[in-house]
DSSP file (Angstrom, degrees, kcal/mol; ACC not computed):
  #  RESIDUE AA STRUCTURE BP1 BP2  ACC     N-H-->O    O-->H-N    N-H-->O    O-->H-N    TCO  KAPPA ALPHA  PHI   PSI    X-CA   Y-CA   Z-CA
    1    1 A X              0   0    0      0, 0.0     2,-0.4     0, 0.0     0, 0.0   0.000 360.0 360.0 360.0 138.7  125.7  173.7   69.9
    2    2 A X        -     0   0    0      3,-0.0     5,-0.1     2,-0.0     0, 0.0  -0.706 360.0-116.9 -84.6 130.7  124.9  170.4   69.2
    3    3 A X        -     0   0    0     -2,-0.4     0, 0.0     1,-0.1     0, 0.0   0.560  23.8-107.7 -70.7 -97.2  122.3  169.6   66.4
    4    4 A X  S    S+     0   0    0      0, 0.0    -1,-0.1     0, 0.0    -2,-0.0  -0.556 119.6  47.1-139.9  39.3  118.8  167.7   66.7
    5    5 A X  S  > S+     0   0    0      3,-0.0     4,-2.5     0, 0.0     5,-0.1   0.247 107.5  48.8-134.4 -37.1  120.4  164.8   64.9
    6    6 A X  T  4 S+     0   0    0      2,-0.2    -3,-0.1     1,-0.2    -4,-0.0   0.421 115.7  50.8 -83.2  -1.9  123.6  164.4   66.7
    7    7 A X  T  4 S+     0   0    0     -5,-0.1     4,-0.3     3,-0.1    -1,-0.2   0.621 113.4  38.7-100.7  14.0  121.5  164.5   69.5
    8    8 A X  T >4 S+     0   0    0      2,-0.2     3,-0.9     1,-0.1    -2,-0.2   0.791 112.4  53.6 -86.9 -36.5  119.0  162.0   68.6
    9    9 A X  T 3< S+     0   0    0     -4,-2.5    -3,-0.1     1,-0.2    -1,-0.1   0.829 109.2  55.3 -69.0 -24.1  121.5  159.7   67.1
   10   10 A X  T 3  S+     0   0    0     -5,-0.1     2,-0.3     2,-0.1    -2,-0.2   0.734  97.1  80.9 -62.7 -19.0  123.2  160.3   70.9
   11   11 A X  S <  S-     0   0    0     -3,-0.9     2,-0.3    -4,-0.3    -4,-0.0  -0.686  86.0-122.6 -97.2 127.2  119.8  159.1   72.5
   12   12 A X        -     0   0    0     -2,-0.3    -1,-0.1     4,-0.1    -2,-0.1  -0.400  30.5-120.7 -84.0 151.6  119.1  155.3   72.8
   13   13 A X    >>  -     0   0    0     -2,-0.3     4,-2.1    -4,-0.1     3,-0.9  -0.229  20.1 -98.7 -74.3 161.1  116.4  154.3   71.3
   14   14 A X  H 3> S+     0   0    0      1,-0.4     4,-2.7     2,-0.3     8,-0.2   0.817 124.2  52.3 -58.9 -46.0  113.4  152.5   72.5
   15   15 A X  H 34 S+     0   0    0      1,-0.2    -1,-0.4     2,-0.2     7,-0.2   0.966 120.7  33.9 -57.1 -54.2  114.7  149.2   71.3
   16   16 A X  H <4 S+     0   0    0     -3,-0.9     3,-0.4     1,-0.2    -2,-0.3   0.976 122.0  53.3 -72.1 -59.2  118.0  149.8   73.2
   17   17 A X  H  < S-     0   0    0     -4,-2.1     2,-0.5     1,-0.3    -1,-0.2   0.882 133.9 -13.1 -47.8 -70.7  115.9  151.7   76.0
   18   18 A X     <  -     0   0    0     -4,-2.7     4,-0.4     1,-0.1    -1,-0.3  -0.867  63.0-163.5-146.4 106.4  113.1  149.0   77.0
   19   19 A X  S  > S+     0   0    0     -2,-0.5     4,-0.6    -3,-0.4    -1,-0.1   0.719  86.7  52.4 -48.3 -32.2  112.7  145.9   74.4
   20   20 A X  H >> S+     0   0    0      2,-0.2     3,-2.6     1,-0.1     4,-2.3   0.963 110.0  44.9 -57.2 -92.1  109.4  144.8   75.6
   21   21 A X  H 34 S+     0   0    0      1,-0.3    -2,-0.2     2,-0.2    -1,-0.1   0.686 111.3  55.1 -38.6 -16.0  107.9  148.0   75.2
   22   22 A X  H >> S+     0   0    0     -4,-0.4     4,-0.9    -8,-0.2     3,-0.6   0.792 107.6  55.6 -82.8 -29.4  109.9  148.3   71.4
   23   23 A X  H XX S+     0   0    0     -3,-2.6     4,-3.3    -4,-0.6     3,-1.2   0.979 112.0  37.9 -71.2 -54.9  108.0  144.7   70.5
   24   24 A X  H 3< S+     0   0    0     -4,-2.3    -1,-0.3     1,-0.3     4,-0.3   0.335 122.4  44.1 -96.3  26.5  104.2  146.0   71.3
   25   25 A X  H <> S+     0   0    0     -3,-0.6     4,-0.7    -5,-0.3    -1,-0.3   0.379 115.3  46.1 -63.9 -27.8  105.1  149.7   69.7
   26   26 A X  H <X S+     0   0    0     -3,-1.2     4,-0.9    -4,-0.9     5,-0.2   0.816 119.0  45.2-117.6 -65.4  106.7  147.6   67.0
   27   27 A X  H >X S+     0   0    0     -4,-3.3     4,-7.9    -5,-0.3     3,-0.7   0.992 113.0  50.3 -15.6 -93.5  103.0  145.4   67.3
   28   28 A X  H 34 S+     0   0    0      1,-0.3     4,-0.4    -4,-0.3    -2,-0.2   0.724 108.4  49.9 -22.7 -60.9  101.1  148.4   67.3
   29   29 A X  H 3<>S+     0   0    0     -4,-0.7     5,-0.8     1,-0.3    -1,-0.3   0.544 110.1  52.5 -96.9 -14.6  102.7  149.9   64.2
   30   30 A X  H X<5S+     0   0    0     -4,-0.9     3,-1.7    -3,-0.7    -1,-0.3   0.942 103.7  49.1 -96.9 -58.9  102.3  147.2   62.4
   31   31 A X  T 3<5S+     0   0    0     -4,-7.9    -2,-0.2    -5,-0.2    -1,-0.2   0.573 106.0  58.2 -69.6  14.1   98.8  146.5   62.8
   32   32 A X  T 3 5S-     0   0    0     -4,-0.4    -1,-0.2    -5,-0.3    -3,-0.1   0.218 112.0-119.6 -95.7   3.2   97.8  150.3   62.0
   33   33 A X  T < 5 +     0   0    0     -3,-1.7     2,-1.5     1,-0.2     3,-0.4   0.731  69.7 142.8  74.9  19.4   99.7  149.5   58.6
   34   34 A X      < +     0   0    0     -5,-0.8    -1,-0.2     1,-0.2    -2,-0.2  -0.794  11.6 154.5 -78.6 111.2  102.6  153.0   59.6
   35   35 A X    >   +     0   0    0     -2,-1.5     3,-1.5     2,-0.1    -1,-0.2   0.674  60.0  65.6 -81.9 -24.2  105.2  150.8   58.1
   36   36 A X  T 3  S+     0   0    0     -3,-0.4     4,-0.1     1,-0.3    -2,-0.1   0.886 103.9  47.3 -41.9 -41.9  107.0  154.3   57.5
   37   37 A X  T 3  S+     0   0    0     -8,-0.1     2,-0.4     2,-0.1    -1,-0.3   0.511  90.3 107.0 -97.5  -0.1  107.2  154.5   61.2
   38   38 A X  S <  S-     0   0    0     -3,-1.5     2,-2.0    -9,-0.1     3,-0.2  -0.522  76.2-114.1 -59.2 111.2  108.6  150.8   61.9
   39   39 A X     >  -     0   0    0     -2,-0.4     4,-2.2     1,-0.2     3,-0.1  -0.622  37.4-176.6 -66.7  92.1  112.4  150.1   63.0
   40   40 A X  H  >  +     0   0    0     -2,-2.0     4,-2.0     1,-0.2    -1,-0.2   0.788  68.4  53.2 -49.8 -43.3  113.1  148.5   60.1
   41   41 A X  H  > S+     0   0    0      2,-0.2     4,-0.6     1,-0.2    -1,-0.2   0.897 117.6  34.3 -66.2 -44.4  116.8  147.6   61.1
   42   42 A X  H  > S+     0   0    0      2,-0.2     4,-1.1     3,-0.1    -1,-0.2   0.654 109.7  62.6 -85.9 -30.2  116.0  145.9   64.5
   43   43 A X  H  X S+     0   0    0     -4,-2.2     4,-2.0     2,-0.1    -2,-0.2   0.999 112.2  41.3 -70.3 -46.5  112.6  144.4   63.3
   44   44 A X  H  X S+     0   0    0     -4,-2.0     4,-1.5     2,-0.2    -2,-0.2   0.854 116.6  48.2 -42.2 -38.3  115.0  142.3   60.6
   45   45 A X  H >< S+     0   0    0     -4,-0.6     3,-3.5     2,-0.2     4,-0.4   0.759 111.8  50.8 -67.1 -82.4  117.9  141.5   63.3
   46   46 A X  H 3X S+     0   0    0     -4,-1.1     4,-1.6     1,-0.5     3,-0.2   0.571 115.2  39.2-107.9 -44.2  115.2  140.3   65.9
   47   47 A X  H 3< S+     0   0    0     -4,-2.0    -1,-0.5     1,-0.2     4,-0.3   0.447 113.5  58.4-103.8  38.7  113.3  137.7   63.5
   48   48 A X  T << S+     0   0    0     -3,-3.5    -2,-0.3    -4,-1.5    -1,-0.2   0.359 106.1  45.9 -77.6  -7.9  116.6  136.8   62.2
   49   49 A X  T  > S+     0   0    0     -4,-0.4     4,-2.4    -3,-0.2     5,-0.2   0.505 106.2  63.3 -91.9 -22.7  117.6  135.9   65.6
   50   50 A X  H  X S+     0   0    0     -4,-1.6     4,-2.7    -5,-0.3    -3,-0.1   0.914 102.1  46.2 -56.9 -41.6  114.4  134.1   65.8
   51   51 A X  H  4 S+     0   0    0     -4,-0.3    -1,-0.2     2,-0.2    -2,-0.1   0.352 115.9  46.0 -99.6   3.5  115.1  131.6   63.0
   52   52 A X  H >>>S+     0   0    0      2,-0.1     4,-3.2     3,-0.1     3,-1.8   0.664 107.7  62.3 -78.8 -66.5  118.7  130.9   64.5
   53   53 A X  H 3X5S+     0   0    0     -4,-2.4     4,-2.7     1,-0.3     5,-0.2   0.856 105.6  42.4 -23.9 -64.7  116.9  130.7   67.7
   54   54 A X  H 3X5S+     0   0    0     -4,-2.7     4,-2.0     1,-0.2    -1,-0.3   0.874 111.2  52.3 -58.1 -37.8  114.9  127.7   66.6
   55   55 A X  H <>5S+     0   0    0     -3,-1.8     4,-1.8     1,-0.2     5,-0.3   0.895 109.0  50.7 -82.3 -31.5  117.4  125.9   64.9
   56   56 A X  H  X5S+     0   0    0     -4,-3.2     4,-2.3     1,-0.2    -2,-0.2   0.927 107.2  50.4 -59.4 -31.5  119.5  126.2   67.9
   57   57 A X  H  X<S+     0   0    0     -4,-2.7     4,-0.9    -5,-0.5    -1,-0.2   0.854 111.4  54.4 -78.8 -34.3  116.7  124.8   70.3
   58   58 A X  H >X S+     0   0    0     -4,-2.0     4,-1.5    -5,-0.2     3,-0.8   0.994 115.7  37.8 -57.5 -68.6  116.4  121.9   67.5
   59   59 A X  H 3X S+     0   0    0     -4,-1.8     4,-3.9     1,-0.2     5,-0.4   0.909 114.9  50.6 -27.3 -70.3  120.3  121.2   67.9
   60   60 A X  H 3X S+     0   0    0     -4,-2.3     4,-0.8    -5,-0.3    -1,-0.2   0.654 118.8  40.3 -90.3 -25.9  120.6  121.7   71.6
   61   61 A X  H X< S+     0   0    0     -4,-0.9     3,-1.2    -3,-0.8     4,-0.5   0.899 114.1  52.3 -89.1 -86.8  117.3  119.1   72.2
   62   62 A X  H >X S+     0   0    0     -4,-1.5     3,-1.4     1,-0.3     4,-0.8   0.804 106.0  53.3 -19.9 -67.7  118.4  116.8   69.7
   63   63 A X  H 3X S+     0   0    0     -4,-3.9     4,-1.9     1,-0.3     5,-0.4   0.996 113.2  51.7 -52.7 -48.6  122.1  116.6   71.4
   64   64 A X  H << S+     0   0    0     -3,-1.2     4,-0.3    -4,-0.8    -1,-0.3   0.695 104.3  42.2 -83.8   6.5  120.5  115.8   74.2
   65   65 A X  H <> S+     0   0    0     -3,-1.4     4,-1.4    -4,-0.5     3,-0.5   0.641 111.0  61.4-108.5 -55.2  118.0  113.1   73.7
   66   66 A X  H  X S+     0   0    0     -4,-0.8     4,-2.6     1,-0.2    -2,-0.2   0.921 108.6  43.7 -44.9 -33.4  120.7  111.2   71.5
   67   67 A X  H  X S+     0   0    0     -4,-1.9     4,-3.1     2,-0.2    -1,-0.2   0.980 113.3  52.4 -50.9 -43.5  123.2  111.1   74.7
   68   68 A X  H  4 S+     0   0    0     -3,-0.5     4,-0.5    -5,-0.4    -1,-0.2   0.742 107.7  44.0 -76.7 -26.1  120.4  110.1   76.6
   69   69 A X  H >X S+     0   0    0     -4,-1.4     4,-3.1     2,-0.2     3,-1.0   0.944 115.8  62.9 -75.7 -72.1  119.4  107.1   74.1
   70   70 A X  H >X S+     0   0    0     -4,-2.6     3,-2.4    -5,-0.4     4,-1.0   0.808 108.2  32.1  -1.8 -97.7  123.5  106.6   74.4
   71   71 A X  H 3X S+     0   0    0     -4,-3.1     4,-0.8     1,-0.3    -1,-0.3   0.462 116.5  59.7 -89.9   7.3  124.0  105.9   78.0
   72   72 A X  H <4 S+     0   0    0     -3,-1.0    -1,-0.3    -4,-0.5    -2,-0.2   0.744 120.8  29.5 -76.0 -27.3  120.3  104.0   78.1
   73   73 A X  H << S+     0   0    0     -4,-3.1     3,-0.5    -3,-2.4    -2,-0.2   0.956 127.9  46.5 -76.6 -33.4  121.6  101.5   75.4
   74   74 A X  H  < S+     0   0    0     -4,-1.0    -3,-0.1     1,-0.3    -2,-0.1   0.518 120.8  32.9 -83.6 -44.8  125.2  101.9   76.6
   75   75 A X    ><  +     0   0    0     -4,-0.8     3,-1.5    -5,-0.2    -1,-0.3  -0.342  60.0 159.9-147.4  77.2  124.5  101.5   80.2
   76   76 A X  G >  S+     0   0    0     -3,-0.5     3,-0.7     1,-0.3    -1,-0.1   0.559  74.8  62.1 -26.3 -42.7  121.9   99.4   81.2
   77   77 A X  G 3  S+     0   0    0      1,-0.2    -1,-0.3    -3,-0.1    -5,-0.1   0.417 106.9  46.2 -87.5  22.8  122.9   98.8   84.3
   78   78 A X  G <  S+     0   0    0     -3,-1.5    -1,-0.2    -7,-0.2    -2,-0.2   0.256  74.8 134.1-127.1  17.0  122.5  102.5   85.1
   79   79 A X    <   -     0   0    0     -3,-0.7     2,-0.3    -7,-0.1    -7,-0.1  -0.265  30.6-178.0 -92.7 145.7  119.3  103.3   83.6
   80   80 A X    >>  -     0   0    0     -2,-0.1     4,-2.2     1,-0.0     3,-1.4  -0.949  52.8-106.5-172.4 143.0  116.7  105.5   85.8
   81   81 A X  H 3> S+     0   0    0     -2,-0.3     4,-2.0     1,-0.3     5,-0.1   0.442 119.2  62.6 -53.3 -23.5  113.5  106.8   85.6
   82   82 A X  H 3> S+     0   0    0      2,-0.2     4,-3.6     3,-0.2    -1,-0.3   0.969 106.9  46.7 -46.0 -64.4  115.6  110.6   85.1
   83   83 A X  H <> S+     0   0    0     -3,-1.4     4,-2.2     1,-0.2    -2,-0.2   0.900 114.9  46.3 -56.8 -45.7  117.2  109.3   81.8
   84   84 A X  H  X S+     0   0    0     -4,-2.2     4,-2.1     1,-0.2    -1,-0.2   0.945 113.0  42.9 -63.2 -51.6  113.9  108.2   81.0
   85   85 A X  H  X S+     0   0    0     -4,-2.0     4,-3.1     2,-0.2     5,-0.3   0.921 114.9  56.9 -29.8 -60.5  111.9  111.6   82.0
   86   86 A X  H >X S+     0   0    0     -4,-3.6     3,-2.0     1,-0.2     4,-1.8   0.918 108.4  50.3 -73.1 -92.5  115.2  113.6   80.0
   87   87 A X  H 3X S+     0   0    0     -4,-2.2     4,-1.6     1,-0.3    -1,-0.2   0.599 115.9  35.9 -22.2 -56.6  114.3  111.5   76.8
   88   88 A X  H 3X S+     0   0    0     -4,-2.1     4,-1.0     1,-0.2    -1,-0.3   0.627 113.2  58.1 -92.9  -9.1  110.8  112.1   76.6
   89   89 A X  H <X S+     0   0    0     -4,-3.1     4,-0.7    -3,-2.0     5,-0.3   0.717 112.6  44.5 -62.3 -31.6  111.1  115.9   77.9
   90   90 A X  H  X S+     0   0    0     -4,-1.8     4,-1.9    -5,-0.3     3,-0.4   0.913 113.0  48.1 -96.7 -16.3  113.3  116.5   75.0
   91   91 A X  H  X S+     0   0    0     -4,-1.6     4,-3.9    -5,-0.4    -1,-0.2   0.925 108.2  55.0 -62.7 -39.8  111.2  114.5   72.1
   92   92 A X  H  < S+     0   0    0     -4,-1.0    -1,-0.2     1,-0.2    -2,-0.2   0.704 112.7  43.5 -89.0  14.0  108.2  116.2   73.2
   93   93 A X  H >X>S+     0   0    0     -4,-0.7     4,-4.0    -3,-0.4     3,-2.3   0.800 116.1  47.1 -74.7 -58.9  110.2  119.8   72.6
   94   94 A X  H 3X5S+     0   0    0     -4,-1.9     4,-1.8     1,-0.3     5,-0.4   0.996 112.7  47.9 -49.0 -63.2  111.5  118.6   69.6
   95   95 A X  H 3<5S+     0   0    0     -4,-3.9    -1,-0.3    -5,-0.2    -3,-0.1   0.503 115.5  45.0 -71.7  24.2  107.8  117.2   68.3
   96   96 A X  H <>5S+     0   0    0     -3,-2.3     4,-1.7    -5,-0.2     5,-0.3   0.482 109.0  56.2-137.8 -28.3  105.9  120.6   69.2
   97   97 A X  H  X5S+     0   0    0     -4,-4.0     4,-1.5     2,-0.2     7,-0.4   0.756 109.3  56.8 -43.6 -24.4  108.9  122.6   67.6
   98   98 A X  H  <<S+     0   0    0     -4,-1.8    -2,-0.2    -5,-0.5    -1,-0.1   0.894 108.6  35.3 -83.5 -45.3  107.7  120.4   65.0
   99   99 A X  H >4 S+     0   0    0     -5,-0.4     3,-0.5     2,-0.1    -2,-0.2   0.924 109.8  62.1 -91.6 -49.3  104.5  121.3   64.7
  100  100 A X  H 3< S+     0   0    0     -4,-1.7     2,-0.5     1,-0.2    -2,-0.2   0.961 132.8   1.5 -20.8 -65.0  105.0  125.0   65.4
  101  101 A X  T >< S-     0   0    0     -4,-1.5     3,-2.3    -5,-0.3    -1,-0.2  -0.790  71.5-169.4-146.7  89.6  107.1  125.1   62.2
  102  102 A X  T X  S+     0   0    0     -2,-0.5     3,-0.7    -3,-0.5    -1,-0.1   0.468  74.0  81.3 -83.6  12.2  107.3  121.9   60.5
  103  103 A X  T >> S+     0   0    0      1,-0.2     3,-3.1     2,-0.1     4,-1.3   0.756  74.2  77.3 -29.4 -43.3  109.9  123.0   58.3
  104  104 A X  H <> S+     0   0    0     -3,-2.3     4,-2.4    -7,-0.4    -1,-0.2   0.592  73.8  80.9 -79.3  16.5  112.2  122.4   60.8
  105  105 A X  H <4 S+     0   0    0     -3,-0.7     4,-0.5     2,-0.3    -1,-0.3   0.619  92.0  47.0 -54.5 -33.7  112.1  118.9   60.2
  106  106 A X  H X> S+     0   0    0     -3,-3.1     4,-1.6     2,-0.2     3,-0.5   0.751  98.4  71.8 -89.1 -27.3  114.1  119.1   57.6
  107  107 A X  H >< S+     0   0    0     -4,-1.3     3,-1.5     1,-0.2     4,-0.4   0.972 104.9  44.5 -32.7 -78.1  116.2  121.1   59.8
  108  108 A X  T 3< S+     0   0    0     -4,-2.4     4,-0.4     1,-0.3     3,-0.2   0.437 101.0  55.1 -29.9 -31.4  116.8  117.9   61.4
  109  109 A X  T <4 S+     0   0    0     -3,-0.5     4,-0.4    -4,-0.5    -1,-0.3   0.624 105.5  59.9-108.5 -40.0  117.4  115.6   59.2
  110  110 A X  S << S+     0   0    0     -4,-1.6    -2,-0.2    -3,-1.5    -1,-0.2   0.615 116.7  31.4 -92.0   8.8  120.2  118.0   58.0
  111  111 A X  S  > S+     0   0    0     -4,-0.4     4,-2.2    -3,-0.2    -2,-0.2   0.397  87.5  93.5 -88.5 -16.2  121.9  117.9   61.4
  112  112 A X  H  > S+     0   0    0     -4,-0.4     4,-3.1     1,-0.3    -3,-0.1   0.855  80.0  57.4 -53.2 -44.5  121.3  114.9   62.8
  113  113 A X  H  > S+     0   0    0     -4,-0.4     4,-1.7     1,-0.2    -1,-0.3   0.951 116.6  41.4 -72.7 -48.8  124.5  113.1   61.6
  114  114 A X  H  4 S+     0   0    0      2,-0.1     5,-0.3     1,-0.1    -1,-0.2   0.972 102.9  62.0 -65.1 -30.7  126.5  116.1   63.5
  115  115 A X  H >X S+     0   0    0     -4,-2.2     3,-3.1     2,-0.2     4,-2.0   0.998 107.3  56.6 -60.4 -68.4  124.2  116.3   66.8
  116  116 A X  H 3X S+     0   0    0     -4,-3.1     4,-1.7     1,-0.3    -1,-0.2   0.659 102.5  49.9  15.0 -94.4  125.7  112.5   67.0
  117  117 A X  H 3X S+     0   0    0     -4,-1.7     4,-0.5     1,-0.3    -1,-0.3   0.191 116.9  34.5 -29.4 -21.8  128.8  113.4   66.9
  118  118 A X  H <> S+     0   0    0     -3,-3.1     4,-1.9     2,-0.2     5,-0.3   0.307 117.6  58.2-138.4 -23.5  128.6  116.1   69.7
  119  119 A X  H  X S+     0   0    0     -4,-2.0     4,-1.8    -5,-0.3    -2,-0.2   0.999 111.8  47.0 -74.9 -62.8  125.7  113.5   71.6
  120  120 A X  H >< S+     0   0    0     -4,-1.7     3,-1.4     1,-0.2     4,-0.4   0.842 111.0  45.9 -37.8 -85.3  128.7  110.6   71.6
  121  121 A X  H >X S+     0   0    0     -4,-0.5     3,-1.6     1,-0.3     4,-1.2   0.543 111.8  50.4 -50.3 -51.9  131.2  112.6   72.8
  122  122 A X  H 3X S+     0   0    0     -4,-1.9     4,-2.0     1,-0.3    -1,-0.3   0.707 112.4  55.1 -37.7 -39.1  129.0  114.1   75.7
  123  123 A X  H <X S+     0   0    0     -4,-1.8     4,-0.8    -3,-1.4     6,-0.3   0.617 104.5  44.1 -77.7 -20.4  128.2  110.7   76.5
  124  124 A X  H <>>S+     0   0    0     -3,-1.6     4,-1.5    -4,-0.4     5,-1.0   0.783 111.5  54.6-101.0 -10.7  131.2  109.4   76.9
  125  125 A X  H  <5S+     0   0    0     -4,-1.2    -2,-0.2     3,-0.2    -3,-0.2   0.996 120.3  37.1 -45.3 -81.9  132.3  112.7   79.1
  126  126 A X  H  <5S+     0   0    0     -4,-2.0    -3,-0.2     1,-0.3    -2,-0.1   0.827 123.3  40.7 -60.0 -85.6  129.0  111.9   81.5
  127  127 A X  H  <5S-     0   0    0     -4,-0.8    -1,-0.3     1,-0.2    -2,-0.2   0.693  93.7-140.9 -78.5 -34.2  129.3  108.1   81.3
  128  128 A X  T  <5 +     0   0    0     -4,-1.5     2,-0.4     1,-0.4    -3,-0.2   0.889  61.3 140.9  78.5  41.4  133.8  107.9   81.6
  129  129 A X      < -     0   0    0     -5,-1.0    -1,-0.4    -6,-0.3     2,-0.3  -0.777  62.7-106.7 -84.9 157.2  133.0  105.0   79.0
  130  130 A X    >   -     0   0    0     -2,-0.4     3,-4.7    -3,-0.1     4,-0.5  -0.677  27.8-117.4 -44.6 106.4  135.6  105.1   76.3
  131  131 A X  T 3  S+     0   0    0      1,-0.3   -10,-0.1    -2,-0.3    -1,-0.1   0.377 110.3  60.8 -23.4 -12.3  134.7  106.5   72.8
  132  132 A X  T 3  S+     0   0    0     -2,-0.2    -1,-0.3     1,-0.2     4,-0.1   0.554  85.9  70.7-103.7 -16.8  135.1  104.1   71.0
  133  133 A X  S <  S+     0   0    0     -3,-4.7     2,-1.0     1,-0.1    -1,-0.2   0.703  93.5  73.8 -73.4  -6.7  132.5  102.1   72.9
  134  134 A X  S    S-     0   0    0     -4,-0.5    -1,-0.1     2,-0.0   -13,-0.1  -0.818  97.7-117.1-104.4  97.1  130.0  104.6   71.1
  135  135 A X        -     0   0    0     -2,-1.0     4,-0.1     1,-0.1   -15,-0.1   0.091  15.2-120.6 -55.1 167.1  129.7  103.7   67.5
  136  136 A X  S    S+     0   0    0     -4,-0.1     2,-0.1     2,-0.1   -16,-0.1   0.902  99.3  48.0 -59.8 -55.6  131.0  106.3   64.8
  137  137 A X  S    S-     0   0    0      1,-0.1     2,-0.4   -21,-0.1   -24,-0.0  -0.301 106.4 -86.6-107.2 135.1  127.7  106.4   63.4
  138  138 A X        -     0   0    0      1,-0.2    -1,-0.1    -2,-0.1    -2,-0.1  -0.454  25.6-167.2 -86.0 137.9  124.1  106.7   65.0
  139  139 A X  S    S+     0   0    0     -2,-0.4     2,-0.5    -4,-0.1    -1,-0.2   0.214  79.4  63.6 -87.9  33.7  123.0  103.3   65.9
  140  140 A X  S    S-     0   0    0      4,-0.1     2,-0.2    12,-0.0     3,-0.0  -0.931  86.8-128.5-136.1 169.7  119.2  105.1   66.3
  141  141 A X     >  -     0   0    0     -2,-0.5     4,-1.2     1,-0.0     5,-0.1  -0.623  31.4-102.1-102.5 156.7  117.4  106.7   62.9
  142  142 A X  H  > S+     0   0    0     -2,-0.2     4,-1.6     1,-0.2     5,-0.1   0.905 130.8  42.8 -50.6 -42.9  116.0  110.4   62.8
  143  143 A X  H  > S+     0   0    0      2,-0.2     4,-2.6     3,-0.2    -1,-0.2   0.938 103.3  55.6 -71.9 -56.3  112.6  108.4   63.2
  144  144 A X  H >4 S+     0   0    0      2,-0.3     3,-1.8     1,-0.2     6,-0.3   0.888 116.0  50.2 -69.7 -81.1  113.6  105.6   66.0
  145  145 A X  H 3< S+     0   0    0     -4,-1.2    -2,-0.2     1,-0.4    -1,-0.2   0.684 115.7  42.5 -32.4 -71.5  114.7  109.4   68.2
  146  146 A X  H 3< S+     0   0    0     -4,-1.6    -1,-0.4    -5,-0.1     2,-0.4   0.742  89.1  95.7 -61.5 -40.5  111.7  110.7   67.5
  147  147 A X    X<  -     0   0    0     -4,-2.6     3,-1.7    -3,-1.8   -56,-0.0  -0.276  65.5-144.2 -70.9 109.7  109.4  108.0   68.1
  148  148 A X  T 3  S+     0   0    0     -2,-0.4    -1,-0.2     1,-0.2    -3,-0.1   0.642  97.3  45.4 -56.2  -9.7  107.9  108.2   71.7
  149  149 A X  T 3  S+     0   0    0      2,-0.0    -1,-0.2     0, 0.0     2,-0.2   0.683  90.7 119.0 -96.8 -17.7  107.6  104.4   72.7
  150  150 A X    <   +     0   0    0     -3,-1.7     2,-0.5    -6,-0.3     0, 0.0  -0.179  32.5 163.5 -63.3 124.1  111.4  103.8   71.2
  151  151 A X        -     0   0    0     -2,-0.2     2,-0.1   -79,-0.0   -82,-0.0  -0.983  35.2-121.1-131.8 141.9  114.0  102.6   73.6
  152  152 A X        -     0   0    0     -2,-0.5     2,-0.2   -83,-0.1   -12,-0.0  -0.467  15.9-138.0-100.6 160.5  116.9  101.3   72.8
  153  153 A X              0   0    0     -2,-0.1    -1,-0.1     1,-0.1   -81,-0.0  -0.534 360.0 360.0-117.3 178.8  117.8   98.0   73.9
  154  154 A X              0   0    0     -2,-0.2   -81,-0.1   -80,-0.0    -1,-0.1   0.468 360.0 360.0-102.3 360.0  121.6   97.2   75.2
């Protein structure tokens, strides 16, 4: 016979079982102060996945408005009202991440020089220009990226 712990350790638990419903139990418990009663272990994983989350969504925007700033200085003659839309969809993520949690500004600032790096390459993938036509170095500033009227000129 099995015991009332080996089979509770057998049963998944609400987090495994329905996540939604573990968040506003999780909610719940938290604003009646049971902190005794909290899954401690999975509330730590979940907003430690939060604050990866965000930096990832910073990265992943960020790589993509520097390509886009790429092939609009890069290739002028190829420039469309998309590229332009895709630039200013991903600043205005980037600037409301920003005000959500302006910390992650500094977040930026300490990527930037890699998101480049990964924005050139993608950009020369998309465009079939040659790397080398894509300086080493970002020819735009953390600010110039950010800044909604900036467009880069060829």
């Amino acid at each position: 016979m099995e015991s009332a712990q080996t089979i509770a350790s057998n049963t998944p638990s609400l987090y495994d079982r329905d996540f939604y419903l573990w968040i506003e139990e999780t909610l719940r418990l938290l604003r009646e102060g049971k902190l005794a009663e909290i899954d401690i272990a999975n509330l730590i994983e979940e907003i430690e996945d939060m604050g990866k989350s965000q930096k990832q969504a910073v990265r992943s925007n960020l790589i993509v408005l520097l390509m886009h700033l790429l092939k609009y200085k890069y290739q002028p003659e190829k420039r469309s009202g998309s590229w332009k839309y895709t630039i200013r969809e991903h600043r205005r993520r980037l600037i409301e991440a920003f005000e959500d949690s302006p910390s992650l500004r500094n977040y930026l600032a300490e990527v930037f020089d890699k998101c480049y790096q990964n924005a050139r390459k993608e950009a020369a993938d998309e465009t079939e220009l040659p790397l080398h036509i894509f300086p080493s170095e970002s020819p735009f500033t953390p600010e110039q990226t950010l800044d909604e009227d900036f467009l880069p000129n060829p």
